[in-house]
N, C-alpha and C positions, 0 to 999 in steps of 0.2 A: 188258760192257765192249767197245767199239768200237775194231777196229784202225783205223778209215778213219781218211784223213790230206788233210784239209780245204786249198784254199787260204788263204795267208792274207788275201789282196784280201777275203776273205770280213767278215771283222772291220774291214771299212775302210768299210762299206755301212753306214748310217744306216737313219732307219726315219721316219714320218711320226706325229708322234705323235697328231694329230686319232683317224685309228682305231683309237692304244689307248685313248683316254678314250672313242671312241664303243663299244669291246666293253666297258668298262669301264663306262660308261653304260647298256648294255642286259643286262648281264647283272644289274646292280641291279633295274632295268625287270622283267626274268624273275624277280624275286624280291617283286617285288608293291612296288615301290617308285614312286612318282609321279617321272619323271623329266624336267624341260625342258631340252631339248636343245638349246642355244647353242654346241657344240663342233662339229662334220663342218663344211665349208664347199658344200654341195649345196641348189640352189636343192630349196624344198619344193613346189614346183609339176609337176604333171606335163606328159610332152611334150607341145605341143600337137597337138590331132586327128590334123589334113591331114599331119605331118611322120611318125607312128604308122603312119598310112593307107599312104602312100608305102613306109614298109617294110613292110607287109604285102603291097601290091600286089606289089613287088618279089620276095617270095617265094613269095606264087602264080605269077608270071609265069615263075616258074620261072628264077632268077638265085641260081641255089647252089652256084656252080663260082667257082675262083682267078679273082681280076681284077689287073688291073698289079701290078705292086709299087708302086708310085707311085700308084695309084687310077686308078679310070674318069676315061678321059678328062672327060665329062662333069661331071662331079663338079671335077676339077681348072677345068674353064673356069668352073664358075659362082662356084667361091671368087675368082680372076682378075678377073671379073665385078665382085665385091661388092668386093673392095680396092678397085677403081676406083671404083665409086659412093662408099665408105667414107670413103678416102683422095687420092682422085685419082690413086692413083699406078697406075704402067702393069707389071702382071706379066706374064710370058708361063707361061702354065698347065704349059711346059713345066720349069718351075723351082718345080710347085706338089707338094710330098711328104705324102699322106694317110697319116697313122699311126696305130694305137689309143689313141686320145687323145692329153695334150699333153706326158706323161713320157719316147715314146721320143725323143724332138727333144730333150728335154735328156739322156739317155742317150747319144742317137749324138752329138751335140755336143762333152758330154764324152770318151769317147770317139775320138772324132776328133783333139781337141785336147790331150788329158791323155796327159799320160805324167811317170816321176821327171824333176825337171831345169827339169818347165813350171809356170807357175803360171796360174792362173784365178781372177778373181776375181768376188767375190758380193755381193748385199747381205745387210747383218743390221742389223733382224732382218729374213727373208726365209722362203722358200718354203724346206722342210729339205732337200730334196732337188735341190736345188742342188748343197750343201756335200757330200750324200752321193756325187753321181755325181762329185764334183770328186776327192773320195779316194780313190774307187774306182779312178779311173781313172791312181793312182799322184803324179797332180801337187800341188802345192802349194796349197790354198785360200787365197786370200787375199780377206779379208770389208772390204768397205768400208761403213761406217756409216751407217745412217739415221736422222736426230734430230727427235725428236717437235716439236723448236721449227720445223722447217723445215716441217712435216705430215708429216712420212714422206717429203719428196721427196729422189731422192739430189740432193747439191751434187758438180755437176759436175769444180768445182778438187778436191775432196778426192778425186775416182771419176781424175782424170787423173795427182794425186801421187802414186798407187799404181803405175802401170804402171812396168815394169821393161822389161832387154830379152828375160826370159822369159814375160815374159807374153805367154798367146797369146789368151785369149779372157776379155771381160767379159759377164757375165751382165748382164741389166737385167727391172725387170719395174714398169709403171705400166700400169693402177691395179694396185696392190700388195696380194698376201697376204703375210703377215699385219696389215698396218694400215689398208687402204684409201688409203694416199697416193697423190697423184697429181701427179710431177713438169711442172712449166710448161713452157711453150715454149720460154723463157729459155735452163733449163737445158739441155734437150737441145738448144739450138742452140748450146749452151758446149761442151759434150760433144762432139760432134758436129766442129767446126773444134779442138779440140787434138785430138782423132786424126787428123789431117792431119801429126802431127810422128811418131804411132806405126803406119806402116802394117803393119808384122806383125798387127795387135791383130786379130782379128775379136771381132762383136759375136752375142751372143743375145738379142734384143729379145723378152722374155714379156709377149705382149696380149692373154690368154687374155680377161682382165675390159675390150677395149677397147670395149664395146658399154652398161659398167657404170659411167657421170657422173653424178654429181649438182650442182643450184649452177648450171646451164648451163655447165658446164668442156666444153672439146672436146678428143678421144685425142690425143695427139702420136703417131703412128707413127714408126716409123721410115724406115719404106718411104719417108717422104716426103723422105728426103735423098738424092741419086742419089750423091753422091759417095762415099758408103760402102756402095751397094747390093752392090758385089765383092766384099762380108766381111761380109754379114749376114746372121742367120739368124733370119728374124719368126717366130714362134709365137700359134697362134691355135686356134680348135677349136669344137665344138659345145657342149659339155658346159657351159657357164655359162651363157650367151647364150637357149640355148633348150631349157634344164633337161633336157641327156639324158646326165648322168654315165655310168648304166648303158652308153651305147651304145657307149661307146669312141671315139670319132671326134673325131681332130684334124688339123690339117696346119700345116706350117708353108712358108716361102718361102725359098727356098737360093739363095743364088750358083751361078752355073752351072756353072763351075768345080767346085762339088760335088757337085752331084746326082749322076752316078754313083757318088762314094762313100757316100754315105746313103741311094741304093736299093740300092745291094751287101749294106749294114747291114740294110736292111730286108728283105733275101730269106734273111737271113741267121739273122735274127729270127723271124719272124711273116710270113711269105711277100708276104700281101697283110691287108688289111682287110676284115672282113664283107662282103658285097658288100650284101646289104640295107640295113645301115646306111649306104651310103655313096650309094645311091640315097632313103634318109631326109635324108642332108646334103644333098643337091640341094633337094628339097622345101623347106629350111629358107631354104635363103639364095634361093630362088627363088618361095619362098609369099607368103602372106601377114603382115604383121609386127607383126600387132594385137598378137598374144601376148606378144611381145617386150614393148610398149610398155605393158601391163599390168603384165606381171612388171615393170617398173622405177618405172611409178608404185606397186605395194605395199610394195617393196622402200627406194622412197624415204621414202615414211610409216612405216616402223619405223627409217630408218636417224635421221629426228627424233625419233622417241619414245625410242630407247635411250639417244644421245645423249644428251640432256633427261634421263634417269634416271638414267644412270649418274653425270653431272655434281651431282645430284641426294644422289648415293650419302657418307656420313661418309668420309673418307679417298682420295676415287675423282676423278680428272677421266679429260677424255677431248678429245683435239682432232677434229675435226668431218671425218670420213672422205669425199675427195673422191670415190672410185670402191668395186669391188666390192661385197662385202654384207659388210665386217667394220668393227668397230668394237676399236681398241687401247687398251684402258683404264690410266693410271697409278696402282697402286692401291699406291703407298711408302706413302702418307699410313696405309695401315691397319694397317702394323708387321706385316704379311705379307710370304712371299717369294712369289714369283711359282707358283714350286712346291705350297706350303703353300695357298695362297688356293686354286687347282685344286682342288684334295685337299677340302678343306674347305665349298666351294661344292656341290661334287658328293656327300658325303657328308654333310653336315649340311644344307644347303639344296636338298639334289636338284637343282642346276643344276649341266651339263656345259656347263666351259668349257675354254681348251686356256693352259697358262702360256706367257710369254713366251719365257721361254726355252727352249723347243722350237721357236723362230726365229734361237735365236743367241745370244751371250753379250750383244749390245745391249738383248735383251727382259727383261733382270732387270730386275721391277719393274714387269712392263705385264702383262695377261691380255687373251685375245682372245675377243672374242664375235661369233661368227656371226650378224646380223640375219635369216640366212634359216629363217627360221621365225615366226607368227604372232604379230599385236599382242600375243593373247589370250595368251600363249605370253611373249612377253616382257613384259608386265605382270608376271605371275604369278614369272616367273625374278627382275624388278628386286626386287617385296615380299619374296621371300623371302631376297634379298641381304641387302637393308633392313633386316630381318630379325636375320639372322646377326650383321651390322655394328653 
């Protein structure tokens, strides 16, 4: 029996639930069990070559010592670079914050902005860890809704009826995990002029998946509004885009205004960023981009076939996921909960998928399927649904 005596902010922290069904998944797997893995959201592709290459040269070359808090210069101008090819819009590198991957930007955000008294709001169903840095950080969640009749896009009037005069920051994230929706132009030019009435609000624009359209849709950035550039903070990274979860490496785009408080967080944190890896992120937005454009045509021919199966599936639809590699299935019709179906999929049909509501109390009644993983792969996960069902 332990006398330590724990904060309580401890209990306020959330958890991601993708890797408890993927430890849950693999320790079946360790048990001789055939398992298809439609749960973890990580492209199944590996890095490509020249971006590998790049961090290895990087570590011969003998770059093994602390680099900025903020990242090599270098590295900050070619992200700079690629917005601008990307978006049009004009950054100054000086405002570019490289972090290990894309959780601490919503950490120090949170953070930043949370305390008892503020509120923050989020979408649901959304990315969990949202909600969890938002109570962590003592303030108020407040969840604005995303409705399957819309695709998953937020509605702008409903995200601006929320704001209060504590609220201090809105989360946002298109294309969206957990559903692949991808809000129009429309909306976020709705969004966008009513915060002209709330200028306390700053924004966290999540475009981790803005490199991930299908349908010919084009990203709405955020970046491309200037009149809200003094309160925004874009999020973006490697880890999707050009399949290198492992490597840690994200950054995001700060008002100026803030950067010295989010490299203060960051020296604070995690001093700097790998340096290898961060001359690999150079490589990426500066190589060649065949790889990319691969990985999006595979990704687009599973995001039809699951689609097409799941919609396929007795009690299942599914509306038709504009971005990322997830598909949000509505599976009421099968007299399942959202919970139960998980559970059930994973143990009696060997498919790991992750329930709705490990997105939010909006996901009751939807299950999410990761399309990053092969035809053959989800063929074999749809039959044995089919199956079950």
């Amino acid at each position: 029996m332990t006398g330590m005596i724990l904060a309580k902010s401890l209990s306020r922290l959330g958890t991601e639930s993708a890797f408890t069904v993927l430890a849950r998944a693999q320790a079946l797997a360790a048990e001789g069990h055939d398992i298809v893995n439609l749960g973890i959201g990580q492209p199944d592709f590996p890095t490509p070559p020249h971006i590998v290459e790049a961090g290895v040269k990087a570590l011969r070359d003998g770059h093994h010592g602390y680099t900025p808090a903020n990242g090599i210069p270098a590295l900050r101008e070619a992200v700079a670079a690629d917005l601008h090819a990307r978006h049009g819009a004009e950054v100054d590198p000086g405002c570019v914050v490289v972090v290990p991957g894309g959780k601490p930007t919503m950490f120090f955000a949170g953070l930043m902005f949370g305390e008892p008294g503020a509120e923050i709001m989020y979408p649901d169903p959304g990315f969990p860890i949202y909600k969890s840095v938002i109570d962590y950080s003592g303030a108020r969640a407040v969840p604005y809704p995303l409705a399957e009749e819309n695709g998953f896009a937020f509605d702008a009037e409903a995200v601006l009826a929320r704001i209060t005069p504590a609220t201090r920051l809105i989360m946002l994230n298109s294309p969206a995990n957990p559903t692949g929706g991808v809000t129009p132009r429309a909306q976020v030019d709705r969004l966008v002029a009513g915060l002209a009435d709330h200028p306390h609000v700053a924004v966290l624009s999540d475009e981790i998946y803005s490199r991930m359209l299908y349908g010919g849709r084009d990203h709405v950035s955020l970046l491309q509004y200037p009149e809200i550039r003094d309160r925004l903070i874009m999020l973006d990274g490697w880890s999707k885009t050009y399949a290198m979860t492992g490597w840690r490496l994200g950054y995001a785009v700060w008002p100026e205004s803030l950067v010295e408080h989010v490299t203060r967080l960051c020296i604070n944190d995690h001093s700097c960023v790998n340096a290898a890896a961060q001359h690999a992120g150079i490589a990426a937005l500066t190589g060649p981009q065949g790889a990319v454009d691969e990985m999006m045509r595979a990704f687009d021919a599973r995001r039809r076939l699951i689609v097409a199966r799941l919609n396929a599936l007795p009690g299942v639809r599914c509306t038709d996921p504009g971005g990322a590699f997830y598909a949000f299935a509505n599976i009421q019709g099968t007299g399942m909960s959202a919970g139960e179906a998980q559970d059930r999929f994973l143990d009696e049909a060997g498919v790991a998928t992750v329930a709705g509501t490990s997105f939010g109390a909006e996901g009751a009644g939807f299950l999410r399927f990761s399309y990053a993983n092969s035809i053959e792969a989800i063929e074999k996960a749809m039959t044995r649904i089919g199956a079950l069902l």
